[in-house]
TIDO-212977 format. One record per residue (C-alpha): residue in three letters; x, y, z. Coordinates in steps of 0.2 Angstrom, whole numbers, plus 5000, padded with zeros to 4 digits. Layout:
BEGIN
AlaXYZ...
//
This chain:
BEGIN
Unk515350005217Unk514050115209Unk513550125190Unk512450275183Unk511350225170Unk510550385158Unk508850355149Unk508450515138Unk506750475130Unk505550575120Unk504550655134Unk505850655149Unk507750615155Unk507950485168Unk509250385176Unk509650275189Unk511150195199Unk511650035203Unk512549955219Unk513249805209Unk513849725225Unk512249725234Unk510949715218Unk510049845221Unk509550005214Unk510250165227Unk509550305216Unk508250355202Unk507450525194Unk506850575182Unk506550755172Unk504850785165Unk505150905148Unk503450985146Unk503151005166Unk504951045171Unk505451145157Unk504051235149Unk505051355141Unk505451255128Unk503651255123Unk503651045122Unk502350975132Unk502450805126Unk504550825125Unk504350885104Unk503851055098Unk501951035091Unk501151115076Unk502651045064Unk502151065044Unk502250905033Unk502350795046Unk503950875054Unk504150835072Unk505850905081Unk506350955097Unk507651085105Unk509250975110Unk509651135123Unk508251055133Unk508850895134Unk510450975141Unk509451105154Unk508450915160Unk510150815161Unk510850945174Unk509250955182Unk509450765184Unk510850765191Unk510750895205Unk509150795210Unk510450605210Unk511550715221Unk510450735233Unk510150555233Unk511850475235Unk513650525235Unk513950525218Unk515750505221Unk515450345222Unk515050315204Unk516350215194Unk515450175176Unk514250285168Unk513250235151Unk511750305144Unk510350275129Unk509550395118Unk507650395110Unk508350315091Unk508350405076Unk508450585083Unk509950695077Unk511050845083Unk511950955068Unk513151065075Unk514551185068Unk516451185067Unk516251265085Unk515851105091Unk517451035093Unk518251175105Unk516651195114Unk516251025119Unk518251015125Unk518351175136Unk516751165146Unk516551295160Unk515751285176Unk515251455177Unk513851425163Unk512351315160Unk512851165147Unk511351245137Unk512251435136Unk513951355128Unk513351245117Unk512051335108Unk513151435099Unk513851265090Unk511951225084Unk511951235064Unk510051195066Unk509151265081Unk507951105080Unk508250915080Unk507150805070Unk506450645082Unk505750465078Unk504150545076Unk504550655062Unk503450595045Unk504250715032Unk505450625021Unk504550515010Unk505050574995Unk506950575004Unk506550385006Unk506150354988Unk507450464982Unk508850354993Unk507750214988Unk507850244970Unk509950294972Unk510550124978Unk509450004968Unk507749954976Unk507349934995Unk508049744993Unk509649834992Unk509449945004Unk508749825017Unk510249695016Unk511449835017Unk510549925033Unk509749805038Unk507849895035Unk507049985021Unk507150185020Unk506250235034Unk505550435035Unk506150425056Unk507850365052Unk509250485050Unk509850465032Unk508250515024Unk508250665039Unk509950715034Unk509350715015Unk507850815015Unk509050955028Unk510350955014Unk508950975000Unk508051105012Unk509451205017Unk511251175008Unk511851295017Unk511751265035Unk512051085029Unk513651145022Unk514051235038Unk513651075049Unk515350985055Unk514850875063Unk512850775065Unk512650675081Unk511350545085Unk510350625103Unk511450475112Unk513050505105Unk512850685108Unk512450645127Unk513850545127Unk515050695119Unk514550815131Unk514950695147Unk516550645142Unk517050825134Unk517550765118Unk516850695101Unk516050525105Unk515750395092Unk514050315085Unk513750135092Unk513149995080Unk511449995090Unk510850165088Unk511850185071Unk510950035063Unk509650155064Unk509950275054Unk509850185035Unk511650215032Unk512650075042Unk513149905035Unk512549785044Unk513749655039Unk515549765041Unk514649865055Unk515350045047Unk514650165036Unk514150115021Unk514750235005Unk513350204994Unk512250245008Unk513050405013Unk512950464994Unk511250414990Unk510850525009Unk512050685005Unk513650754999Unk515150735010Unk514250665022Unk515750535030Unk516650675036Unk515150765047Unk514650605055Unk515650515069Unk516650345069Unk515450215073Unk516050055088Unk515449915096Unk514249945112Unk515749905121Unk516950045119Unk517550155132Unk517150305123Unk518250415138Unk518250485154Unk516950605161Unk517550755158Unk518050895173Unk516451005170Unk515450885182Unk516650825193Unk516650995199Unk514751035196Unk513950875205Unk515550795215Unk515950635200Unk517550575206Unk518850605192Unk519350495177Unk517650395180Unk517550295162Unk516050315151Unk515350165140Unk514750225123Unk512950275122Unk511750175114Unk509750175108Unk508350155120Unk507849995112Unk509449925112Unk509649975128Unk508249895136Unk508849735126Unk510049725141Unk508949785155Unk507649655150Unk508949525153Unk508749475134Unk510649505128Unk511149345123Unk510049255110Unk508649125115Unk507649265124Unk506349365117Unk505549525124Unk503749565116Unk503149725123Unk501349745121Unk500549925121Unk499850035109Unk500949945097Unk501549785100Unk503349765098Unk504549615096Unk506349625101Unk507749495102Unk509649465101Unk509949355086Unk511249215081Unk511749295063Unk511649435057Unk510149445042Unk509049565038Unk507049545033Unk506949495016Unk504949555017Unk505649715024Unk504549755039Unk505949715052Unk507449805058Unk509249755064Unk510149855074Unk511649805083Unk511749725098Unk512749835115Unk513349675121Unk514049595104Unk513249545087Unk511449575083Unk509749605086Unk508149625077Unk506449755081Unk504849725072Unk503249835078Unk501349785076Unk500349945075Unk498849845078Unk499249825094Unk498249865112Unk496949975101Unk496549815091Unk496349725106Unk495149885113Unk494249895096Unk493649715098Unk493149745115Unk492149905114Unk491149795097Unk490349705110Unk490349825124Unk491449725137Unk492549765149Unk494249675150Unk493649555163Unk492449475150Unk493649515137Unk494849395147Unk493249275152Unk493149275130Unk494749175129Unk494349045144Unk492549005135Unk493348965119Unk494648845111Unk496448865105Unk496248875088Unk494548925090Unk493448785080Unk494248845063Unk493849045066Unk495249175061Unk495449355059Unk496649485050Unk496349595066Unk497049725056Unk495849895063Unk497250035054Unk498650005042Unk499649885048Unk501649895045Unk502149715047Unk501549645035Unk501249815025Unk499349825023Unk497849935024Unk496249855024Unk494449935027Unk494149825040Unk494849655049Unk494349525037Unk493549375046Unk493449185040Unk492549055049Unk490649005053Unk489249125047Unk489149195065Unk490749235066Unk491049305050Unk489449435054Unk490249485070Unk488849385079Unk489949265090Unk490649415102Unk491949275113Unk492449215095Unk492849385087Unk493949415105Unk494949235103Unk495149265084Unk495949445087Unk497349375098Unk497549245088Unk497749305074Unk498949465080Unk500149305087Unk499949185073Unk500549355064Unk501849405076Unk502749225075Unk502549235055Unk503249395053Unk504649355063Unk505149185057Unk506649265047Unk507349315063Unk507849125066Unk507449125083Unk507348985095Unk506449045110Unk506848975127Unk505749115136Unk504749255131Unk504749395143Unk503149505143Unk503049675147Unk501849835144Unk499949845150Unk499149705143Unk500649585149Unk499849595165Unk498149485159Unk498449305160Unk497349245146Unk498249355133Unk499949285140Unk499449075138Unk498849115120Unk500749185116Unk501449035126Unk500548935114Unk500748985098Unk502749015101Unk502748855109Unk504048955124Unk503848985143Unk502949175146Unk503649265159Unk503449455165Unk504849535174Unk504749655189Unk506149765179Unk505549975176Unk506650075169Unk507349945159Unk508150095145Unk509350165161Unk509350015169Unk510149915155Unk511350075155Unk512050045170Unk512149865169Unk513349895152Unk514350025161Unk514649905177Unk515049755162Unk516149855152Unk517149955165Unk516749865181Unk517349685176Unk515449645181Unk514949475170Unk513249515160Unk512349365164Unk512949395185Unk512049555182Unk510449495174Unk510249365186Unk510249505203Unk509149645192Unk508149575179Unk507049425191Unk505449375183Unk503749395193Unk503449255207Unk502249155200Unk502149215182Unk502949095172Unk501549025160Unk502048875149Unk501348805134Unk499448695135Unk498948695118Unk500048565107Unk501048655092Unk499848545081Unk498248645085Unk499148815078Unk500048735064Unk498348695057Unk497948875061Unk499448955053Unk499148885037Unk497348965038Unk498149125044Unk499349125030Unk497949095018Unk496849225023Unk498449355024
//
């Protein structure tokens, strides 16, 4: 049995299919936007030279690349063979579409491009993405409507945020009324994906929804302060929202006959990409904790409860395979690590020598190795702010500076996340610097957890297809996890240093925070 997992990103559309019998993966492509379809004038997969911050994208593209992608699966397998089908979309991306919507979406022809019969249900040509910067004043405004961020951080389970939909929705209502009156219907990019497979109107799930600053994280639905506070009427333009493990239909005839789907094939309700690589991680069930390290670092874990950050900084979504999970990003992530690096001209293999020359806790020396406005905690400094021995305080002690920036961005990572009331058993590393060793021990460390990197790519699709297989396949999760989401021979790292050496340390930390 075979289970078609979609990933549709910021810069290209990929997916991937599963034999669950055998383990394996059968299939994978993917659809570069700015190489594939240039027309759309999106080289990195969003239009450039947006005005106060605006950052969109045309959703007919992400139609033209999921029929490329396709065609290029069927070439691969028999996709008659496919018996699940879910997907993810980037978060916090939406879709506002008119009253033709509705019929459109349910009568489908072969005979035309997805992208020729659905423009015309497009009440705004563009869709605003993650990166979009321009609703500040939308976020104070919603802010200011439902009684402080405290308020609005234990309803949705993060403060306004400019990305997130409701403030998006806001500033298209204040900008426009009048396509916003015209819109019938506003659609995340994954539960639009998910409508246009199954030919019908498919909900919101809790995942991607939480991500929008107008669901309640305690009932899971749509909260009506939050809707008022975001725009007039907004509950009947938005879809229901459901757990990650609705059926949300069948896919529809339009690609049965286009790429040879068998009929009736159910489709798991879409979800976000971070949600969805929850699953494909193998980190669904709570006691295991995916930290990503890249440009940003980023912290991701299913949780017990159900709580939100009462400082603010974190998010809940909800979790595809039942209850919650939380996301917190680091934007002083790989470029802090690169800052410290370049001070003292290394390269990464003295960078990783730095840490074997020095000490866990290294002799009482501590950084803030904040280089750019850091978003958990929310600060801006000048510069990192350095406490320790006169050397090291003047950037004289090179190996020290290189220990004291890990450190510090760990000892910060565990802090910020202590509201999350996580009991790691296993941490799984992933992103560029998870390959280095060194960097790997010190978070073993401070969390006191086993470190592991897992061989999974394309863990957005990947944990797709393992939902679709759970949900409509009678596939047990963990069955799944164990056959696709192995850890790297040999790279389980366990803890050396004893908790005492960084309790001392976090206290300093804390202080100099």
């Amino acid at each position: 049995m075979y289970a078609l997992g979609l990933d549709s990103s910021t810069q290209s559309c990929s997916a991937l299919i599963i034999d669950v019998d055998s383990g394996s993966i059968v299939a994978e492509a993917s659809v570069n936007f700015g190489e594939q379809l240039p027309q759309y004038n999106a080289p990195s997969g969003f239009i450039p030279g947006g005005e106060n911050g605006e950052v969109h994208s045309d959703p007919r593209m992400w139609l033209d690349a999921l029929e490329i992608l396709l065609n290029e699966l069927q070439g691969q397998c028999d996709l008659s063979k496919v018996r699940a089908i879910s997907g993810a979309g980037q978060q916090h991306g939406s879709v506002y579409l008119n009253d033709q919507w509705f019929t459109a979406i349910d009568t489908l022809a072969e005979n035309q491009t997805l992208a020729e019969q659905l423009a015309p249900t497009l009440s705004r040509t563009t869709s605003p993405i993650w990166m979009d910067s321009s609703t500040g004043e939308e976020c104070h405004e919603m802010t200011a409507a439902v009684g402080g961020e405290d308020i609005v951080c234990a309803k949705s389970g993060s403060i306004a945020i400019e990305r997130f939909t409701g403030p998006q929705i806001r500033r298209f209502y204040k900008n426009d009324p009048a396509a916003y009156e015209q819109t019938a219907r506003i659609h995340l990019v994954s539960s639009f994906l998910c409508s246009v497979l199954i030919g019908a109107d498919a909900p919101i799930d809790t995942g991607d929804g939480a991500g929008m600053n107008l669901v309640n994280i305690d009932t899971w639905d749509w909260d009506s302060e939050l809707l008022e506070a975001a725009a007039p009427d907004l509950l009947d333009k938005l879809p229901a929202v459901k757990p990650g493990s609705t059926i949300a239909g069948s896919l529809c005839d339009y690609f049965t006959q286009q790429y040879g789907f068998a009929a009736d094939v159910p489709v798991t309700i879409f979800t976000g990409d971070n949600p969805s690589s929850l699953v494909g991680m193998g980190a669904s069930r709570p006691g295991k904790l995916v930290v990503s390290l890249g440009t940003s670092d980023t912290f991701f874990a299913a949780m017990p409860s159900v709580v939100a950050d009462p400082a603010g900084c974190g998010h809940v979504f909800g979790n595809p395979s039942g209850g919650s999970m939380s996301l917190q990003c680091f934007v002083n992530g790989s470029l802090a690590r690169e800052a410290v690096k370049d001070k003292f001209d290394y390269d990464w293999d003295q960078f990783t020598q730095a840490l074997a020359n020095t000490p866990s806790g290294n002799d009482g020396n501590y950084m803030l190795p904040f280089f750019r406005p850091e978003t958990s905690p929310r600060v801006d400094l000048p510069a990192p702010i350095l406490k320790g021995s006169a050397a090291f305080e003047n950037w004289a002690d090179a190996d020290g500076a290189v220990r004291a920036c890990v450190e510090g961005q760990f000892l910060n990572m565990k802090q910020r996340t202590d509201w999350m009331q996580l009991q790691p058993e296993v941490i799984y590393l992933t992103g560029g610097a998870s390959k280095n060793d060194a960097i790997a021990q010190v978070i073993a460390d401070i969390f006191q957890a086993k470190v592991q990197r897992l061989l999974v790519s394309g863990s957005v699709g990947l944990g797709a297809a393992m939902r679709a297989a759970s949900n409509s396949l009678g596939c047990d999760l963990g069955t799944l996890e164990h056959r696709f989401c192995q850890p790297e021979v040999g790279s389980t790292i366990t803890p050396q240093a004893g908790s005492s050496v960084y309790q001392a340390a976090a206290q300093a930390f804390a202080a100099l925070l």
